[in-house]
C-alpha positions in Angstrom: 1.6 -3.9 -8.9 1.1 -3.9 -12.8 1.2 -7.7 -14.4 2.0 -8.3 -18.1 -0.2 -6.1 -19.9 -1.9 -3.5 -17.3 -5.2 -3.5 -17.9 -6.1 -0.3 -19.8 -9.2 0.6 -17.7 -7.6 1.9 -14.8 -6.4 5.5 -13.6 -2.9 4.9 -13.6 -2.7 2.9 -17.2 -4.4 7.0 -18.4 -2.2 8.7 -15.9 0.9 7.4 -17.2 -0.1 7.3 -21.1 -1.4 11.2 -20.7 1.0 13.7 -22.8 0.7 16.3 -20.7 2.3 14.5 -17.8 4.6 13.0 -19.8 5.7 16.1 -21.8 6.0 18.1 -18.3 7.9 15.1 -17.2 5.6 14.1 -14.2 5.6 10.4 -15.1 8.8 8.6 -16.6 7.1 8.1 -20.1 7.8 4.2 -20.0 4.7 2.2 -20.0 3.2 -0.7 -17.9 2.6 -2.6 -20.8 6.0 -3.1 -21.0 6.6 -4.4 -17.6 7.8 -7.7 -15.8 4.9 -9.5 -17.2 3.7 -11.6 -13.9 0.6 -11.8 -15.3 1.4 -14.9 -17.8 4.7 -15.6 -16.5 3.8 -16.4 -12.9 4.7 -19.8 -12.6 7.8 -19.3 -13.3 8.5 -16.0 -10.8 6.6 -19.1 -8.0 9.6 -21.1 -8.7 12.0 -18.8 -8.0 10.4 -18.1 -4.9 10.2 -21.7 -4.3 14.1 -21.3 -5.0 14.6 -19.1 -2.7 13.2 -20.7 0.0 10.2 -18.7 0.4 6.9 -19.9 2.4 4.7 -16.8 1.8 4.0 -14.1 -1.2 2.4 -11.5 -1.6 -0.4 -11.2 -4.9 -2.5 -7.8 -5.3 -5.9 -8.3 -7.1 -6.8 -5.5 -9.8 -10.6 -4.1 -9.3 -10.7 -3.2 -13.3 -9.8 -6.6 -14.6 -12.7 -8.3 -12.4 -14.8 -5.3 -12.9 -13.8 -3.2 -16.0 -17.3 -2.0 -16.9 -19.3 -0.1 -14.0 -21.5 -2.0 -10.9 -23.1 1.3 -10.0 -26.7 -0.3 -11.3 -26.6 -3.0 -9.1 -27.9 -1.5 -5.8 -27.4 -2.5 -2.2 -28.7 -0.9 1.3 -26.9 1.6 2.2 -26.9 2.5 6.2 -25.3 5.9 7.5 -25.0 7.4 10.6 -25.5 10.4 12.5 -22.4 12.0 10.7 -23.5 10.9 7.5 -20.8 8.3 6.7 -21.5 4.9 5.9 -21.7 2.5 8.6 -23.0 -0.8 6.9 -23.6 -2.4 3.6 -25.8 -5.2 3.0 -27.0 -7.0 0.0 -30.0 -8.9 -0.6 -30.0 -12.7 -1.6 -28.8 -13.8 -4.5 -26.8 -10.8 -5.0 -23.5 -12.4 -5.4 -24.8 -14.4 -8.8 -26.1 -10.9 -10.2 -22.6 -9.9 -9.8 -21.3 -13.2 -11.4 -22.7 -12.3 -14.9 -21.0 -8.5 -14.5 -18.1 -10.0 -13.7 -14.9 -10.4 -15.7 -14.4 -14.5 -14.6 -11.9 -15.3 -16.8 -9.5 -12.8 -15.2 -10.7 -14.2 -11.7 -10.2 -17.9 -12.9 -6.4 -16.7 -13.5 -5.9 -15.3 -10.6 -7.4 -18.2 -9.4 -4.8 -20.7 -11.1 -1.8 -18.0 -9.8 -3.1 -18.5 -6.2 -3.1 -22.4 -6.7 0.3 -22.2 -8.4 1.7 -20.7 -5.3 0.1 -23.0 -2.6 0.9 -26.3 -4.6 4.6 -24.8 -3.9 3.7 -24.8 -0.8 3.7 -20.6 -0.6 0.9 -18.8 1.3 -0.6 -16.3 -0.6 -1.4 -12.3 1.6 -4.2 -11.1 -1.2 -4.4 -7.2 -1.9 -7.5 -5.8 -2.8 -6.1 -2.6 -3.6 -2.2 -1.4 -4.7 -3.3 2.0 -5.7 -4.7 1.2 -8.9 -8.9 2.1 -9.8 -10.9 1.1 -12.9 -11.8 4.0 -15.0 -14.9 4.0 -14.3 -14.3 5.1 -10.5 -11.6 7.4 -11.1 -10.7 9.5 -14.4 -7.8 11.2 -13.3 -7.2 13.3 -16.7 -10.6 14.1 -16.4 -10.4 15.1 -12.2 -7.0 16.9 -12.5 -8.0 19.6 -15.3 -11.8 20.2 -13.8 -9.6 20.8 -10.5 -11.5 18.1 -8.8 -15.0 19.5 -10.0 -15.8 16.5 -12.3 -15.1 12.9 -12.4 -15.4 10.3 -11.7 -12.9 11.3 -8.3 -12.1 7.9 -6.8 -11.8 8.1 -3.1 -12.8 11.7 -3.2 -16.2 10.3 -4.1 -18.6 8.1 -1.3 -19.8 6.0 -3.5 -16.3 4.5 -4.4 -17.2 3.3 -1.1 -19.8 0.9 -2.0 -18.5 0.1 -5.2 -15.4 -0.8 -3.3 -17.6 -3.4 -0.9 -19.0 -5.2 -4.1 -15.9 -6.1 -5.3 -14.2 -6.9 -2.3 -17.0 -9.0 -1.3 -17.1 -10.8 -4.7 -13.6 -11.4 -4.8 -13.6 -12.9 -1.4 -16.4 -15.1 -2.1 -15.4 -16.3 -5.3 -11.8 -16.9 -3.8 -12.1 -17.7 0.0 -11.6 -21.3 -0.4 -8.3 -20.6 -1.1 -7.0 -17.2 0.7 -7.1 -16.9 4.6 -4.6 -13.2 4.7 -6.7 -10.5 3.2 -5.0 -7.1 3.0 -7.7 -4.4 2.1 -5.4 -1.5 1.3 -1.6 -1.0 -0.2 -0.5 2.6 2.0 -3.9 4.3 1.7 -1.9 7.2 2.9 -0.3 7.2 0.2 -2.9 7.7 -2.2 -3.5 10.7 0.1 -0.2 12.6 0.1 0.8 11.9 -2.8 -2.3 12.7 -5.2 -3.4 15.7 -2.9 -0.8 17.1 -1.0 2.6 16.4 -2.3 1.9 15.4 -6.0 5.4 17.1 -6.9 7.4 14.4 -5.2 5.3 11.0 -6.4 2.9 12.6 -8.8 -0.2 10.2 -8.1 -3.0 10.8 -9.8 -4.8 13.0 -9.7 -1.9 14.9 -9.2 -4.3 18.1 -7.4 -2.9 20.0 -4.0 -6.3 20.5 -2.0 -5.8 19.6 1.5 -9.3 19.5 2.1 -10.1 16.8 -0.5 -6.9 15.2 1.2 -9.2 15.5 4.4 -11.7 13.4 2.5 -10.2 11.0 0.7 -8.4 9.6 3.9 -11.7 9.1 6.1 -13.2 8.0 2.8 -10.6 5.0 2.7 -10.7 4.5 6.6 -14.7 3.7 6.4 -14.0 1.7 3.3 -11.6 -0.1 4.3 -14.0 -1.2 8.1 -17.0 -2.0 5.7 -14.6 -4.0 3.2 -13.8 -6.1 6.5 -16.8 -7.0 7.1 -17.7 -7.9 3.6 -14.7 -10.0 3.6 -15.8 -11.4 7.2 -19.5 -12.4 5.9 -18.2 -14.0 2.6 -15.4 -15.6 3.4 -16.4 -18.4 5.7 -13.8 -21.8 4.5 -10.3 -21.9 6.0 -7.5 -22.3 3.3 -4.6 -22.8 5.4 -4.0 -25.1 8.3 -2.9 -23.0 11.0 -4.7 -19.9 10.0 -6.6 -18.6 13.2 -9.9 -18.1 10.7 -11.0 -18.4 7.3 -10.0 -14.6 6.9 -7.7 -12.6 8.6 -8.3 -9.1 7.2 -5.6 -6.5 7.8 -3.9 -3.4 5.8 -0.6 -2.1 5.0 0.6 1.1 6.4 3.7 2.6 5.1 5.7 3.4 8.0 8.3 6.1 8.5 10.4 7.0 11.4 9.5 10.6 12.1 12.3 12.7 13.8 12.3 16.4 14.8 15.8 18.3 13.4 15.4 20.5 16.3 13.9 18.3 18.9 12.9 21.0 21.1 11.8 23.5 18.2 10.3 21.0 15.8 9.2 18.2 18.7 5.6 18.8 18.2 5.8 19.0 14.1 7.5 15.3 14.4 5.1 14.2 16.3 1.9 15.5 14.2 3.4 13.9 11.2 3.7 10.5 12.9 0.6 10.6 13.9 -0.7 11.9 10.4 0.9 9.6 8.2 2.0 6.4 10.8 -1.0 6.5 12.9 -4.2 8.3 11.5 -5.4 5.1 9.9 -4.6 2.4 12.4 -6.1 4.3 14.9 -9.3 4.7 13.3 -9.8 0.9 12.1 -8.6 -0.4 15.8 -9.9 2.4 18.5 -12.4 4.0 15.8 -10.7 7.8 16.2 -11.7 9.2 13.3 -9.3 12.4 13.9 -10.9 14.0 10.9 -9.9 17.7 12.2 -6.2 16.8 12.3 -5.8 18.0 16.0 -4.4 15.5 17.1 -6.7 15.4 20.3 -9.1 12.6 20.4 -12.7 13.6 21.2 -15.3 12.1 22.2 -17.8 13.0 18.7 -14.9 11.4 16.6 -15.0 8.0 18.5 -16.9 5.7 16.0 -18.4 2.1 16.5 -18.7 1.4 12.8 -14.9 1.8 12.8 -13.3 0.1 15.5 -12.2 -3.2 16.1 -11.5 -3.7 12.0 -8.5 -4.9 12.4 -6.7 -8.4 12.8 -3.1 -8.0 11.7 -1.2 -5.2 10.1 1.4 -5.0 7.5 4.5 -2.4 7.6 5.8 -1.3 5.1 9.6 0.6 5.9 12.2 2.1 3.6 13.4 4.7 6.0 13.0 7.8 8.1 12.0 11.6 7.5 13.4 14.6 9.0 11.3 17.1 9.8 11.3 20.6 10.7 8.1 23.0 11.7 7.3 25.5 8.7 5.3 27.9 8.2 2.3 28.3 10.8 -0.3 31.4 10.1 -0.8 30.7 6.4 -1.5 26.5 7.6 -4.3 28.4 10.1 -5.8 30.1 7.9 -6.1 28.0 4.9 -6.4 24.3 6.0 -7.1 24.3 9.9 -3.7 23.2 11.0 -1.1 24.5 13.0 1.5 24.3 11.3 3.0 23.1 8.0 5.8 20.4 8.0 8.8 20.5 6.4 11.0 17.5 5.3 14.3 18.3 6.0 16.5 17.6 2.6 19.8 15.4 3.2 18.3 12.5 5.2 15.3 10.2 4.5 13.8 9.9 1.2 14.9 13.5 0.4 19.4 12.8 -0.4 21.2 13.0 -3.4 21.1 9.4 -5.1 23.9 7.1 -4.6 26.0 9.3 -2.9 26.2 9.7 0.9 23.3 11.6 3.7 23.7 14.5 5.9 24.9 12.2 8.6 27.5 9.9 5.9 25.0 7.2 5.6 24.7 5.3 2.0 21.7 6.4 -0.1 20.1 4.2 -2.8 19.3 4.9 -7.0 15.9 7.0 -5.7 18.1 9.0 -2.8 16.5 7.0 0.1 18.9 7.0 3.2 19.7 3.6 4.4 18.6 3.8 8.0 18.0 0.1 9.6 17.2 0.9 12.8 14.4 2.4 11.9 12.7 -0.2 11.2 12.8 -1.6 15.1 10.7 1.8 15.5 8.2 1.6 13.1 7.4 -1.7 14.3 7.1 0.0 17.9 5.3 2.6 16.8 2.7 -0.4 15.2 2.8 -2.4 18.2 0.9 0.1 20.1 -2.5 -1.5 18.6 -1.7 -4.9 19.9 -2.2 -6.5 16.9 0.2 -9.0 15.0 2.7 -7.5 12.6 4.6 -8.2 9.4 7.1 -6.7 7.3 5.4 -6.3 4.0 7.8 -4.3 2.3 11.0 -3.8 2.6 13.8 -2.8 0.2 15.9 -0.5 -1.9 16.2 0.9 -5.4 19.8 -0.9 -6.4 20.4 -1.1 -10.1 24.0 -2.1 -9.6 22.9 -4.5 -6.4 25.9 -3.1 -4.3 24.2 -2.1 -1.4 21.5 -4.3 -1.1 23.4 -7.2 0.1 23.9 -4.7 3.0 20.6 -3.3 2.8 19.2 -7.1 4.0 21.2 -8.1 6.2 21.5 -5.2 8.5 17.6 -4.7 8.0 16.9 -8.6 9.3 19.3 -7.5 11.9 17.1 -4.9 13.3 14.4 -7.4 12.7 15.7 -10.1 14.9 16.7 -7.5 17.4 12.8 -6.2 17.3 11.8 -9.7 17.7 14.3 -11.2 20.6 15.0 -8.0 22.5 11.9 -5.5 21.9 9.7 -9.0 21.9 7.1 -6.9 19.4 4.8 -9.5 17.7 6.3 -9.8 14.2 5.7 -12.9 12.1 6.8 -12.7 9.1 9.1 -10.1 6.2 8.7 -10.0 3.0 11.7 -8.3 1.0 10.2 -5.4 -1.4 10.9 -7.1 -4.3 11.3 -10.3 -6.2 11.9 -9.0 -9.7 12.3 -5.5 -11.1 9.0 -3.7 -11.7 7.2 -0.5 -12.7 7.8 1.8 -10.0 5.1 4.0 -11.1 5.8 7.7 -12.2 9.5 6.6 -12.1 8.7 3.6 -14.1 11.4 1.3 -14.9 14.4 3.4 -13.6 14.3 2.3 -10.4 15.6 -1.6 -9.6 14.0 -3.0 -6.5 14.7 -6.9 -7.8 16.4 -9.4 -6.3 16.1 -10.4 -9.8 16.9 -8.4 -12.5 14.7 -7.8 -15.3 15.3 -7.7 -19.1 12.0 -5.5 -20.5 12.4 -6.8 -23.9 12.2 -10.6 -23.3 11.0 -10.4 -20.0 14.0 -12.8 -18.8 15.0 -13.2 -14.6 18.2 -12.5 -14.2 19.4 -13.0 -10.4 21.3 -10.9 -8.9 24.1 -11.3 -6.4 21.8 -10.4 -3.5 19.0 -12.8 -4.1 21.5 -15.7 -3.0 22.1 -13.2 0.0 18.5 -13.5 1.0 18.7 -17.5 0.1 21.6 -18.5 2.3 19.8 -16.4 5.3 16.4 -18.3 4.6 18.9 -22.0 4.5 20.7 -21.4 7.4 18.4 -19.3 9.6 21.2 -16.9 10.7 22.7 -13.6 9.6 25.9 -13.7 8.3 
């Protein structure tokens, strides 16, 4: 997420700041400059955690502040397979100093000092390598939306973000291994998926194009990035930082989870379950079994089964707001055009598709952005994970609240579910982190919507707690649910 002055080099910092999005009113028109201001006021958001009784947090590393001009010159060996996708990357000796003096280090000292702030508080930093954001220089969105995705720089549309992507990661993790041991590659890669290339009308990512077969793309270009970003992170990172850590890295992703049910579950049955597998599954089951479903059938064969894939996975991260309804649409036009069965409808009234802060189709309480509460949910989507045998934890978990009236609710009946996944569906979770400390810049929405346990004032950047952070604190004192 954007610190105190987003750096100006990346997509979204254009994205947001473009007129034409803002005039058509596809971003909120409030900037990230303006935002909660982690960046330089860290320490004290540490000691609130510290306050709070927290023992892990969550820090996401921005590629444009380490990198804001281009590594493209700096060349590496490149090895691709039969397919033509890239199945290594190596560099030669030395290669990490050459990427020293392109390097922005005063930006990685600080992140460096945040990372020691939080484990002299005795807080175990999970380190992002990428919440959605790209330096300029990889992806001109302004540039990509009005060429229609002819010109670029196109980000994840584009192989050779790839690569760039595996010199930073690997730099990063070199430079900071000594004191990271949880490595997340990607925030929801799917997410950069839907909502830049197939639904830009409901999120408006950048860059904000329908084209379901760049969609196509830029998901198996993220899946091979994020198996050749493992191994980077594998080969550089070699010193344990944290006591009881099983390695010196333990690389995993975060997958944005949704409970997927059919309206109809005899009519639309087959839609639901093409969509979970779409958005819940397609990913994890290409970086642990190496099914690369890249023709969407849902039908595993035996050509999409790749090596260089599989077995690039050591925990994952879920990340659960609630479920969709869905509903099968339309069938001969998805045929013809993009080589699916059918198009998928979310069905409006439950999910992430209600009227804000008023009530769902089925009378449960929905939140500023219109989300459905839905708790139990979450005991699914952490089934739904489990099927990779991998360890599990929350990594996001809240609700847009401004007035913080339901989110006392909103925790403790989601850490219900939790403790009910853990004792009674005995799936491996270890560990929840509540979606979000302070208020922040929700992106195209921007400042509108509250996810803080803390409140923030935008104009002197003051904490304000709310009524529900001491909610979460007496449940982290006591160890039980009220």
């Amino acid at each position: 997420m954007f610190g105190g002055g987003c750096h100006e080099n990346t997509d979204w910092f254009t994205w947001v700041h473009d007129k034409q999005n803002i005039e058509k009113k596809k971003v909120s028109g409030d900037l990230p400059e303006d935002g909660p201001n982690y960046w330089l006021l860290f320490k004290e958001d540490h000691k609130i955690c510290r306050s709070l009784g927290l023992n892990a947090y969550r820090i996401g590393i921005e590629w444009s502040r380490i990198f804001p001009k281009s590594t493209r010159e700096l060349a590496v060996d490149v090895e691709k397979t039969d397919d033509g996708k890239i199945s290594g990357i190596h560099a030669e000796e030395g290669f990490m100093e050459k990427l020293e003096k392109t390097a922005n280090n005063d930006a990685l000292n600080h992140y460096r000092s945040m990372i020691l702030d939080l484990k002299e508080k005795g807080i175990e930093p999970f380190v992002c390598l990428n919440h959605f954001t790209l330096p300029l220089w990889i992806h001109n969105p302004i540039v990509a939306r009005n060429s229609n995705l002819k010109s670029g720089p196109r980000g994840w549309l584009d192989e050779d973000t790839i690569i760039e992507f595996w010199k930073y990661a690997s730099y990063v993790s070199w430079k900071l291994g000594d004191l990271v041991d949880r490595w997340i590659t990607f925030n929801e890669p799917l997410v950069i998926a839907e909502s830049g290339y197939v639904l830009p009308e409901i999120a408006y990512f950048p860059p904000g194009v329908r084209n379901f077969n760049a969609f196509k793309k830029v998901i198996a270009n993220t899946v091979v990035a994020h198996a050749r970003v493992y191994d980077a992170i594998k080969e550089w990172d070699k010193e344990k930082a944290q006591s009881g850590s099983n390695s010196s890295a333990e690389v995993g992703v975060i997958q944005n989870v949704s409970l997927i049910v059919p309206q109809d579950p005899q009519r639309d049955g087959e839609t639901a379950a093409f969509v979970n597998h779409l958005h819940n599954q397609f990913f994890l089951e290409a970086s642990s079994s190496g099914w690369l479903d890249e023709n969407l059938n849902g039908e595993k064969e035996k050509s999409e089964v790749k090596s260089y894939l599989a077995n690039r996975l050591d925990w994952v991260g879920v990340n659960y707001y609630t479920r969709n309804v869905v509903k099968r649409g339309r069938s001969l036009l998805a045929k013809i055009f993009v080589g699916i069965p059918f198009v998928p409808e979310i069905v409006s009234g439950y999910g992430n598709d209600c009227k804000p802060n008023s009530t769902s189709a089925d009378g449960r309480p929905t939140s500023d952005f219109g989300w459905e509460l839905y708790p139990e949910g979450l005991t699914e989507a952490l089934r739904v994970v489990s099927k990779y045998g991998k360890p599990m934890f929350v990594t996001e978990n809240g609700i847009a609240d401004a007035e913080d009236k339901l989110r006392p609710l909103f925790i403790t009946e989601h850490l219900r579910e939790l403790d009910r996944a853990i004792d009674s569906e005995k799936l491996d979770v270890r560990g929840y982190f509540h979606w979000a400390l302070t208020d922040n810049y929700e992106w195209a929405s921007g400042f509108k919507m509250k996810f803080g346990l803390y409140a923030v004032d935008f104009k002197t950047k003051e904490r304000i707690q709310r009524k529900s952070a001491e909610t979460y604190r007496r449940i982290i004192e006591i160890g039980e649910l009220p």
